[in-house]
N, C-alpha and C positions, 0 to 999 in steps of 0.2 A: 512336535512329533510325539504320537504315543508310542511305546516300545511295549508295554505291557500291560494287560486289563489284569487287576486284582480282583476273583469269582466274587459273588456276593450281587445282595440286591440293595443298593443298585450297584452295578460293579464301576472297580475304581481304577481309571486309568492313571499308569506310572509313566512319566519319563524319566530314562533312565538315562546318570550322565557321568561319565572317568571323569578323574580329577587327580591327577600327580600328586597335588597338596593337599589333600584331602587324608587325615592321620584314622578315619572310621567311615563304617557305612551309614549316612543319616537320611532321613526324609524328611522334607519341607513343603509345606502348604502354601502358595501364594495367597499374601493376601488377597492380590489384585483380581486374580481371578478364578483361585481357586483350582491352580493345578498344583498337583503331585510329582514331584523330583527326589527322585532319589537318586542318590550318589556313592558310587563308588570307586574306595582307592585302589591305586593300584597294587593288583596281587589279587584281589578278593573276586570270585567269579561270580557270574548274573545269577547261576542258579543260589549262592550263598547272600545275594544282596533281597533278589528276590524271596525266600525263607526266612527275611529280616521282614521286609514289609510285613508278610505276612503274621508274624509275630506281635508286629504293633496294628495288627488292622483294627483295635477297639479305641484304638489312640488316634487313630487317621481317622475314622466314620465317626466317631467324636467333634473332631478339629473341624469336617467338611459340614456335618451339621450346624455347627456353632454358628457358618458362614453365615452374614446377611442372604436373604435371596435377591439373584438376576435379577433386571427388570428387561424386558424386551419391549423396545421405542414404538409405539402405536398408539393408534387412537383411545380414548380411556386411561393411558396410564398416565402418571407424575412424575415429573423430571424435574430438575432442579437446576434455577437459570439464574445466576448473579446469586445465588444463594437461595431464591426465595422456590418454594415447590410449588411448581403449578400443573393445573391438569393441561391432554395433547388434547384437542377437541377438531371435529371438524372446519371446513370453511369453505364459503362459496366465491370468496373472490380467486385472485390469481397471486395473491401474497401473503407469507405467513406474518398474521399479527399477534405481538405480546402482551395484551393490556388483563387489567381486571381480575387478574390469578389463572389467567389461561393463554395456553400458547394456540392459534388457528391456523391449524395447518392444511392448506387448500389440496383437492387430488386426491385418486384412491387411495383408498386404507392401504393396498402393498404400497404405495409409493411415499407414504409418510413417515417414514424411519430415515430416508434418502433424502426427503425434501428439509426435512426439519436438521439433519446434521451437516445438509451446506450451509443451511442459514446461520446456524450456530458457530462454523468453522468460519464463516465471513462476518461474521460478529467480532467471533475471538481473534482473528485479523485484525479489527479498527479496534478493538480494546488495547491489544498486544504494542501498535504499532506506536499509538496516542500515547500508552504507560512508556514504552521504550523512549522514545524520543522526547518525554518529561523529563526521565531521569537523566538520560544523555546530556539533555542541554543541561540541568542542573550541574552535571559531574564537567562539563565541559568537554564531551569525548564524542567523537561518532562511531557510527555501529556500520558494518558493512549491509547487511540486509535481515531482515525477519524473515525466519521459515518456523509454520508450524507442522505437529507430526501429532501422531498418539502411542506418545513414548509412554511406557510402563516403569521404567526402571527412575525416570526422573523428571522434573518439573520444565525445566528449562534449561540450555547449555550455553555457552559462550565461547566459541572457536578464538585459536592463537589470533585472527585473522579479521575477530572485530564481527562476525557472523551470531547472531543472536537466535537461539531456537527453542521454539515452547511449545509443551501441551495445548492441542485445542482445549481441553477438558475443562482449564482454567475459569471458561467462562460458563462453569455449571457451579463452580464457587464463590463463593462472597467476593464483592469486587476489592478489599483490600487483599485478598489473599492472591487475588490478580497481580495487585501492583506490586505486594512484593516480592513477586517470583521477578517482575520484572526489573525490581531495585536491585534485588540480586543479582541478575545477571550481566545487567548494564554495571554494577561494581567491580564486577570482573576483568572490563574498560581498560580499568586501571592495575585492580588486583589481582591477576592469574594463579588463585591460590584464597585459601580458607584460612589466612593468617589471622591475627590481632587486627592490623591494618587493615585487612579486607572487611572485617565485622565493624570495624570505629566506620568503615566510610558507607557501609548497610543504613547505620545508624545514621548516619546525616542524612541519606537521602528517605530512608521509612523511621523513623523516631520509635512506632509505638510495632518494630518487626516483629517482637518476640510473639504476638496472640496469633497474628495468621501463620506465622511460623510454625506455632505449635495445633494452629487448626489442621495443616497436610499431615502435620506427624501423627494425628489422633483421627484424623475423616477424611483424609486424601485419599485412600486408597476408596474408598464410596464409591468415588467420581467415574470408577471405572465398573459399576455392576450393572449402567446402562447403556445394555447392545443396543444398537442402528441396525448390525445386520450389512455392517461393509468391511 
């Protein structure tokens, strides 16, 4: 929700948000997508948080520039599937095919942002469900059911209840960096918590965790600059 446009070209929309624990008024850029929050504690009024903004706007139209740009899912652009970038291209059948460094996405140009992010969502299903149920039977655990989402704040979760849920997004990244959101989370199985323990049994089921690990920390947030338009 916007609360407030900061003037300027182009102008820059704020959300504005209280926060009890909050000891200053600060502004934060998502990486993911490039919104604007700003926060303020309690005591401090809108007109005083908004007069901060204001103050750092050479530091915000900075940060917003620096951003990669969007890409918007259609025909002609590059998206990036298991890791690898391939162009969206037309198609005359009735299925979308992945070969040769391009994705063939059949049906009009409006409907190819739609057609191509089911197929990717029922991809990132048989990726998600095959990785899950490798690690599971590895660890010796069952999982109640796979649900996927287009979480922003996190890769994958793991419910008290044995409920396993992950980023579709997953499957626009390299496939180890699949599996081990999925080693992850199936660890959880066992470890409900980011203990020593919990990392020793990461390590038994992904050995080489640390590279895809440290691929979300440093390019995960990418995953999310290509809109569909749903």
């Amino acid at each position: 929700m916007v609360d407030h446009v900061l003037a300027g070209n182009p102008p820059v929309e704020l959300c504005l948000r209280r926060s009890p624990r909050a000891r200053r008024i600060s502004l934060r850029v998502s990486g993911l997508d490039g919104r604007v929050t700003l926060t303020l504690p309690r005591g401090v009024s809108e007109a005083e948080a908004l007069e901060f903004a204001r103050s750092k706007e050479a530091w915000l139209r900075n940060h917003l520039d620096a951003r990669p740009a969007s890409v918007k899912v259609g025909l002609g652009a590059d998206i990036p599937i298991a890791g690898q970038l391939v162009r969206i291209a037309p198609a005359s059948g009735r299925r979308v095919v992945f070969e040769d460094g391009q994705i063939m996405v059949p049906g009009p140009a409006d409907a190819v942002a739609a057609r191509l992010s089911g197929w990717l969502k029922a991809r990132a299903r048989d990726r998600l469900v095959a990785a899950s149920d490798h690690y599971a039977g590895l660890l010796g655990r069952g999982y109640a059911r796979v649900t996927l989402r287009d979480t922003r704040s996190r890769w994958g979760s793991c419910s008290s209840k044995g409920a396993l849920s992950y980023s579709w997004r997953l499957i626009l990244a390299p496939p180890e960096v699949l599996d081990y959101v999925a080693a992850h989370e199936v660890a959880h199985l066992a470890e409900m918590n980011h203990s020593p323990a919990f990392w020793k049994l990461v390590e038994s089921l992904a050995p080489d965790y640390d590279r895809p690990r440290s691929w979300l920390r440093r390019d995960g947030a990418a995953l999310h600059l290509y809109h569909f338009g749903d």
